[in-house]
ZAPALUM-724271 format. One record per residue: residue number from 0; x, y, z of N, C-alpha, C in turn. Coordinates in pm, 1 decimal, m for minus. Layout:
<nodes>
+------+----------+----------+----------+----------+----------+----------+----------+----------+----------+
: resi :     n.c1 :     n.c2 :     n.c3 :    ca.c1 :    ca.c2 :    ca.c3 :     c.c1 :     c.c2 :     c.c3 :
+------+----------+----------+----------+----------+----------+----------+----------+----------+----------+
:  NUM :        X :        Y :        Z :        X :        Y :        Z :        X :        Y :        Z :
...
+------+----------+----------+----------+----------+----------+----------+----------+----------+----------+
</nodes>
This chain:
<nodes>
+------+----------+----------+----------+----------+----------+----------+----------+----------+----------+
: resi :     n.c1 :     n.c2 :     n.c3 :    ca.c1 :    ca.c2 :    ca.c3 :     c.c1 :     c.c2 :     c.c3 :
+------+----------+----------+----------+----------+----------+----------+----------+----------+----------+
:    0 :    932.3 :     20.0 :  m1780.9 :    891.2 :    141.2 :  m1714.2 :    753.5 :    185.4 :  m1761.3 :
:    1 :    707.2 :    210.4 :  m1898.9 :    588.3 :    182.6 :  m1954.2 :    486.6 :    102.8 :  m1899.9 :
:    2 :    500.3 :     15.2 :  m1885.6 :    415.7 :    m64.3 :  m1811.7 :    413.3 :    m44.0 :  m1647.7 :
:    3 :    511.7 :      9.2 :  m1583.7 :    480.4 :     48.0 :  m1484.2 :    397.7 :    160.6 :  m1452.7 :
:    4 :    398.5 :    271.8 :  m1537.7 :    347.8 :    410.0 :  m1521.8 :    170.5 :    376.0 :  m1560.7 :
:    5 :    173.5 :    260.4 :  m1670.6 :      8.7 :    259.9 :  m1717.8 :    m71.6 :    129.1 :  m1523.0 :
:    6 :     14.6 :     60.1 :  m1537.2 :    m45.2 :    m10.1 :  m1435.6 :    m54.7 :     61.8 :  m1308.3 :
:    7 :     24.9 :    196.9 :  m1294.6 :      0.5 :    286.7 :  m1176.0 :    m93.1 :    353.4 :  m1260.5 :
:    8 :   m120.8 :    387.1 :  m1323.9 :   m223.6 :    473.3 :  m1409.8 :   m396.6 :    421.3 :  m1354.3 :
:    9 :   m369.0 :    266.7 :  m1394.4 :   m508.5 :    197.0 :  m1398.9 :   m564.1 :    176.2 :  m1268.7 :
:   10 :   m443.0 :    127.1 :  m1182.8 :   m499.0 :    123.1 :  m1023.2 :   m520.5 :    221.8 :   m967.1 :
:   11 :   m493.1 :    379.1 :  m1020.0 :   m572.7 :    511.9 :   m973.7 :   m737.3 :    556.1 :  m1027.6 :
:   12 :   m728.4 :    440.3 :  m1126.6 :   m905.7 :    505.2 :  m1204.9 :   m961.3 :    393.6 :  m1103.8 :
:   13 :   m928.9 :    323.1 :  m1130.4 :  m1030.6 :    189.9 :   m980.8 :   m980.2 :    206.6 :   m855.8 :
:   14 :  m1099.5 :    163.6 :   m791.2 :  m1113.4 :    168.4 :   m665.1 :   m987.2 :    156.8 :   m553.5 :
:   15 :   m940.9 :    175.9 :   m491.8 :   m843.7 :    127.8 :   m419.1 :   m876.6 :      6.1 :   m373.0 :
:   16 :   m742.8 :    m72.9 :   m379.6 :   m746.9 :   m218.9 :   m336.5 :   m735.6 :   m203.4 :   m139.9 :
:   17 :   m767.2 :   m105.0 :    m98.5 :   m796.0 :    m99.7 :     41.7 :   m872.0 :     20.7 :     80.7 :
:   18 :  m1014.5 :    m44.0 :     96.1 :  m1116.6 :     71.2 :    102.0 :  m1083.9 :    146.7 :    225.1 :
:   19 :  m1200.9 :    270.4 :    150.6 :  m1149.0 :    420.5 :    222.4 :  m1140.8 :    395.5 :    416.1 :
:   20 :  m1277.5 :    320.9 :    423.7 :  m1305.7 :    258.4 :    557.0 :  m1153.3 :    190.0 :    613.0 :
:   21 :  m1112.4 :    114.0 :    573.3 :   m984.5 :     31.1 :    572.2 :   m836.3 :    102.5 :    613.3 :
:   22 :   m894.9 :    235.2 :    522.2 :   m737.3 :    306.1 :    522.8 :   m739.4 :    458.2 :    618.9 :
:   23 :   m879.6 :    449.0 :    650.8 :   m922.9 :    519.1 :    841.1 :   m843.8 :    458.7 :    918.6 :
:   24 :   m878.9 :    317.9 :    940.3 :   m825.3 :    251.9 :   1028.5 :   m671.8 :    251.6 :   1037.9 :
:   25 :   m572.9 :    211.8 :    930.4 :   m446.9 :    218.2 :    933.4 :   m413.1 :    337.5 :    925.4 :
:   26 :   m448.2 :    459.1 :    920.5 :   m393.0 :    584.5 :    932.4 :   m432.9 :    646.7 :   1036.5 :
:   27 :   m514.4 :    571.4 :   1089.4 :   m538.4 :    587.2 :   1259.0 :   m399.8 :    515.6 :   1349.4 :
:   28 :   m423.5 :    430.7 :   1303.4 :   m271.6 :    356.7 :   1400.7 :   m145.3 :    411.0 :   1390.9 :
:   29 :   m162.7 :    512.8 :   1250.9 :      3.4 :    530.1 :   1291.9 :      2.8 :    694.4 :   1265.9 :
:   30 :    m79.3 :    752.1 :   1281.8 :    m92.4 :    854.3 :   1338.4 :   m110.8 :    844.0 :   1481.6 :
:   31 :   m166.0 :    799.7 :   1572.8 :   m157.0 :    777.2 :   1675.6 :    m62.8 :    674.8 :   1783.8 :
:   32 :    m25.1 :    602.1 :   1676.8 :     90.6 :    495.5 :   1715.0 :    189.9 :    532.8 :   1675.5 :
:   33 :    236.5 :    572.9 :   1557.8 :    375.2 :    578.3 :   1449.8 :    493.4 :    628.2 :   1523.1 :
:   34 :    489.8 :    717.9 :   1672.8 :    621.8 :    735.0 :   1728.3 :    657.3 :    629.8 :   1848.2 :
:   35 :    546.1 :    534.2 :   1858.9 :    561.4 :    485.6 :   2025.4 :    654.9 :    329.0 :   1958.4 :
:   36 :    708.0 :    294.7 :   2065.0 :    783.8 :    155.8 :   2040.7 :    711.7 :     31.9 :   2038.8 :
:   37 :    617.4 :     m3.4 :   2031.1 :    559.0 :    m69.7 :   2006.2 :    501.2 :   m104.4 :   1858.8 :
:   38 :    595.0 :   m162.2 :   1826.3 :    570.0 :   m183.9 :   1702.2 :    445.5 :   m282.5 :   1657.4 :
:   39 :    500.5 :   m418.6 :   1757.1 :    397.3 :   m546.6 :   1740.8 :    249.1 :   m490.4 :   1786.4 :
:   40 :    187.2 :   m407.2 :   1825.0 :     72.9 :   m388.3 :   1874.9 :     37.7 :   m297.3 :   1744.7 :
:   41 :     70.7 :   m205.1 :   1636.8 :     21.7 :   m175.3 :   1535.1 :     37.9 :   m261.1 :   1434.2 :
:   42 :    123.4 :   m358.4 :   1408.8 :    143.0 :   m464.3 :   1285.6 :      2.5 :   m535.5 :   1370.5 :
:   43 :    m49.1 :   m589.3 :   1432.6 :   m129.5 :   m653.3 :   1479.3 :   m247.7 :   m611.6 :   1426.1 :
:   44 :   m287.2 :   m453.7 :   1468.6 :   m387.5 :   m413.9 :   1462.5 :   m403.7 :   m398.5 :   1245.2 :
:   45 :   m259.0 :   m350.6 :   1189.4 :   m312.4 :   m389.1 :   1059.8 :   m315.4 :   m514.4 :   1007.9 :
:   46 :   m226.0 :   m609.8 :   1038.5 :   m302.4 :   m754.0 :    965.6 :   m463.2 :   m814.8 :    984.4 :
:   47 :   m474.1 :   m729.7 :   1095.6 :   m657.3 :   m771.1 :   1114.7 :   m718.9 :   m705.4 :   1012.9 :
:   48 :   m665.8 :   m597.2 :    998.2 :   m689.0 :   m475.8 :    876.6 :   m704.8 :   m545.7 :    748.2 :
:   49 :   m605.7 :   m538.9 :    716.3 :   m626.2 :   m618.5 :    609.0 :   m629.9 :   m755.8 :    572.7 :
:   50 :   m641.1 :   m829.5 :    667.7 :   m685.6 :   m969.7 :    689.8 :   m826.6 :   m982.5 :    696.2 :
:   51 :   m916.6 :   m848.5 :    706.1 :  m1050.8 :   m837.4 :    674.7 :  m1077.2 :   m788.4 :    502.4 :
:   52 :   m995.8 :   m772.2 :    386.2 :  m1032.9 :   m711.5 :    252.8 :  m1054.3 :   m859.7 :    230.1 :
:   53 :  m1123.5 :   m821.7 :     72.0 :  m1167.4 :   m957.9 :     20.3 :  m1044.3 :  m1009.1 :    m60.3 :
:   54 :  m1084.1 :  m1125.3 :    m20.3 :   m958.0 :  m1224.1 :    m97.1 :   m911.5 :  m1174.2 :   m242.3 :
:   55 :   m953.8 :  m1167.3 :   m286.0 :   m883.2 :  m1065.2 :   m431.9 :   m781.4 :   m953.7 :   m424.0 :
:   56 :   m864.5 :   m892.7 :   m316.0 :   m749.6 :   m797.5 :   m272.3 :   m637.9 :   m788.6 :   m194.0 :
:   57 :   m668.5 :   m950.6 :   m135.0 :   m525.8 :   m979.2 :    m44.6 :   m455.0 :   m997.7 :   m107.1 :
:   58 :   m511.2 :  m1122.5 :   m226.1 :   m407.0 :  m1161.8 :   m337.1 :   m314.5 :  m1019.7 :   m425.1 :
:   59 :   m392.9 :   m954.3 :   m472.4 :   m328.0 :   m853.4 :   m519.3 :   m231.8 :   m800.5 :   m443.4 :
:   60 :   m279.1 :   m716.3 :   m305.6 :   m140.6 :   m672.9 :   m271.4 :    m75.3 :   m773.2 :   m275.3 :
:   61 :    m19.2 :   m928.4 :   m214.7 :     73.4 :  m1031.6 :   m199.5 :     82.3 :  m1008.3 :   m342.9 :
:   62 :     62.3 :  m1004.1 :   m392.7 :    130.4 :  m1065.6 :   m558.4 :    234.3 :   m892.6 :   m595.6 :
:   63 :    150.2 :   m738.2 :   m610.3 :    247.7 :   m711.1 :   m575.5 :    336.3 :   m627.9 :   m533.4 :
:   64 :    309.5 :   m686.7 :   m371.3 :    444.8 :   m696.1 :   m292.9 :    538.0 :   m797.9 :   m295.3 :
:   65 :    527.4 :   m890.8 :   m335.6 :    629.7 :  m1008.8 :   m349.9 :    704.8 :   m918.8 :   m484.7 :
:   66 :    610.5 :   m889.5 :   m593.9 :    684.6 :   m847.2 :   m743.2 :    777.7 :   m750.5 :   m699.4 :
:   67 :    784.8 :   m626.1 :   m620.2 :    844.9 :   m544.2 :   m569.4 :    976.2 :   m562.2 :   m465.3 :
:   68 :    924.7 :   m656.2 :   m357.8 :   1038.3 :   m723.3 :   m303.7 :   1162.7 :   m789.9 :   m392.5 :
:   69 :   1117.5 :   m856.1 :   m484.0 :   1229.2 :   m948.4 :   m561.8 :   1278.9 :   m832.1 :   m650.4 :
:   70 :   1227.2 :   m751.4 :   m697.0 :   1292.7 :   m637.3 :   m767.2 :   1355.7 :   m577.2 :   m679.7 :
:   71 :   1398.5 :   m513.5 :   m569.9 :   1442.8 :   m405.0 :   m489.5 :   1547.8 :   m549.5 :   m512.0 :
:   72 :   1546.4 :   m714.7 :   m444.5 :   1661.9 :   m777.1 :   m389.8 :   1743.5 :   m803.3 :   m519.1 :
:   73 :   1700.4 :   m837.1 :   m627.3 :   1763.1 :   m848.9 :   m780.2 :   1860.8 :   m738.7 :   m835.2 :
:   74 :   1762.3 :   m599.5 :   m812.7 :   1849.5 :   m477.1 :   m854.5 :   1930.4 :   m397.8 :   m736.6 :
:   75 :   1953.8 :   m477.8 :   m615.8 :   1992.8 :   m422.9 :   m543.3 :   2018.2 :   m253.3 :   m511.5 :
:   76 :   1820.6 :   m197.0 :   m485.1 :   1820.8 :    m86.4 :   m522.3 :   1894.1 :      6.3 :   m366.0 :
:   77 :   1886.3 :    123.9 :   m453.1 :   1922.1 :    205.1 :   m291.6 :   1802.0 :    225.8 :   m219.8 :
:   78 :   1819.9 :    322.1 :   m114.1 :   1703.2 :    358.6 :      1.1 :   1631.8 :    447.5 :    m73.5 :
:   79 :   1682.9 :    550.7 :   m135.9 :   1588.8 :    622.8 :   m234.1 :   1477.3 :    584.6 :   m314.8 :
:   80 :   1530.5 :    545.8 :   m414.6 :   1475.5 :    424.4 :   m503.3 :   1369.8 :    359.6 :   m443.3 :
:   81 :   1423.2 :    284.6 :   m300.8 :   1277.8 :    198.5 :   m269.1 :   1164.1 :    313.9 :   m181.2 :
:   82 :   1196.4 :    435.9 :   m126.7 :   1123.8 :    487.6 :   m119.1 :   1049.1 :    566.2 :   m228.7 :
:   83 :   1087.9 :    598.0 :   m282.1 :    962.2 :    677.0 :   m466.1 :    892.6 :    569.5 :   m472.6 :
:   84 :    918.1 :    464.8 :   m477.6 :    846.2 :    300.7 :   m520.7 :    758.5 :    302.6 :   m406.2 :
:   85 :    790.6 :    318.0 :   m265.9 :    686.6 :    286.2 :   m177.7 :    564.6 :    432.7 :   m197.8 :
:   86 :    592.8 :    525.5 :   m175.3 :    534.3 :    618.4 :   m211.3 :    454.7 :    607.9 :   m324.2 :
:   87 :    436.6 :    582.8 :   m453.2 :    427.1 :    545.1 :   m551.0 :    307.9 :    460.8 :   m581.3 :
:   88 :    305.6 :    332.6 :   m489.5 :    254.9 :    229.5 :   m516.3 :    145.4 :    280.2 :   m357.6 :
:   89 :    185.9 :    333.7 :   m274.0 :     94.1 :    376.8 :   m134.8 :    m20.2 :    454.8 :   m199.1 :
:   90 :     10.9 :    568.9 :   m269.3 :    m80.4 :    624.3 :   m300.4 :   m172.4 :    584.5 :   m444.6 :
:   91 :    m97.3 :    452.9 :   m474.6 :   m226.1 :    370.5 :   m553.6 :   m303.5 :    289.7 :   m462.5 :
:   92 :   m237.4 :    220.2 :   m391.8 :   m337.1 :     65.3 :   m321.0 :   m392.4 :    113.1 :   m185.8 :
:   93 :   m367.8 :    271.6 :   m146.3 :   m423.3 :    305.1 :    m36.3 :   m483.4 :    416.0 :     11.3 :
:   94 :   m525.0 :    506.5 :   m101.8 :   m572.6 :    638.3 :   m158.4 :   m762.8 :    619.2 :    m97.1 :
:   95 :   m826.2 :    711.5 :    m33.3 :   m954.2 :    653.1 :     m4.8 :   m999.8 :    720.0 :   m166.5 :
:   96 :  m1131.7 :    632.2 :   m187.4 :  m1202.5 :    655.8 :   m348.8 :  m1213.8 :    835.5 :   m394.6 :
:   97 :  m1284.4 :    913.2 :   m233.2 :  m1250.0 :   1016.3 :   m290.0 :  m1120.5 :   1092.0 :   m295.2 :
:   98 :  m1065.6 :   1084.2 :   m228.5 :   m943.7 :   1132.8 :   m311.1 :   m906.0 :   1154.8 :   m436.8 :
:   99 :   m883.6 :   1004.0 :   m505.7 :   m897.9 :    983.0 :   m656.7 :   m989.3 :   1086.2 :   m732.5 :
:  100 :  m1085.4 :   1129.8 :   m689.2 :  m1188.0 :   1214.0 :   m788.4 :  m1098.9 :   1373.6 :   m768.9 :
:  101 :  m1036.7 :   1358.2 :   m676.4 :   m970.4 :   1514.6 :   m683.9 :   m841.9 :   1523.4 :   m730.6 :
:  102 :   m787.3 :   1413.3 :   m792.6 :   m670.7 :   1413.3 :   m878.7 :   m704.3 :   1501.9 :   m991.1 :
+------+----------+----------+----------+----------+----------+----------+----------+----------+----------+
</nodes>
């Protein structure tokens, strides 16, 4: 747990791993998309999203979201649980830079 709280710690002093520009765009789509049924036409529009960050940062999120996935399926967590975690980890890897300065 320690190590979780400092590694959420560290990814709030650096930059977000999905710039501010980046996270316009996906909070455009689902503010403007997020009630309509069309799901495949906003997953679309964010894998271009982030199929445009630099490779470092793809890797990072994949590395972890995979770490997170196998934890939720291992500890067979509840719905709660994986939401604080999504919440949690959203407002590290997807916070625009200023934001962070007004923490």
């Amino acid at each position: 747990m320690v190590f979780f709280i400092a590694a959420t710690q560290w990814m709030v002093i650096l930059d977000s791993l999905v710039s501010s520009t980046k996270y316009e765009i996906i909070k455009t789509v689902y503010t403007t998309h997020g009630s309509e049924g069309d799901d495949r036409a906003r997953l679309a529009v964010i894998q271009n999203t982030l199929g445009s960050l630099p490779l470092t940062n793809i890797a990072t999120l994949d590395a972890i979201t995979t770490h997170f996935t196998r934890l939720i399926e291992l500890t067979s967590a509840d719905e709660q649980f994986i939401s604080n975690l999504a919440h949690s980890l959203a407002n590290c890897m997807f916070t625009p830079p200023s934001s962070h300065l007004s923490r």
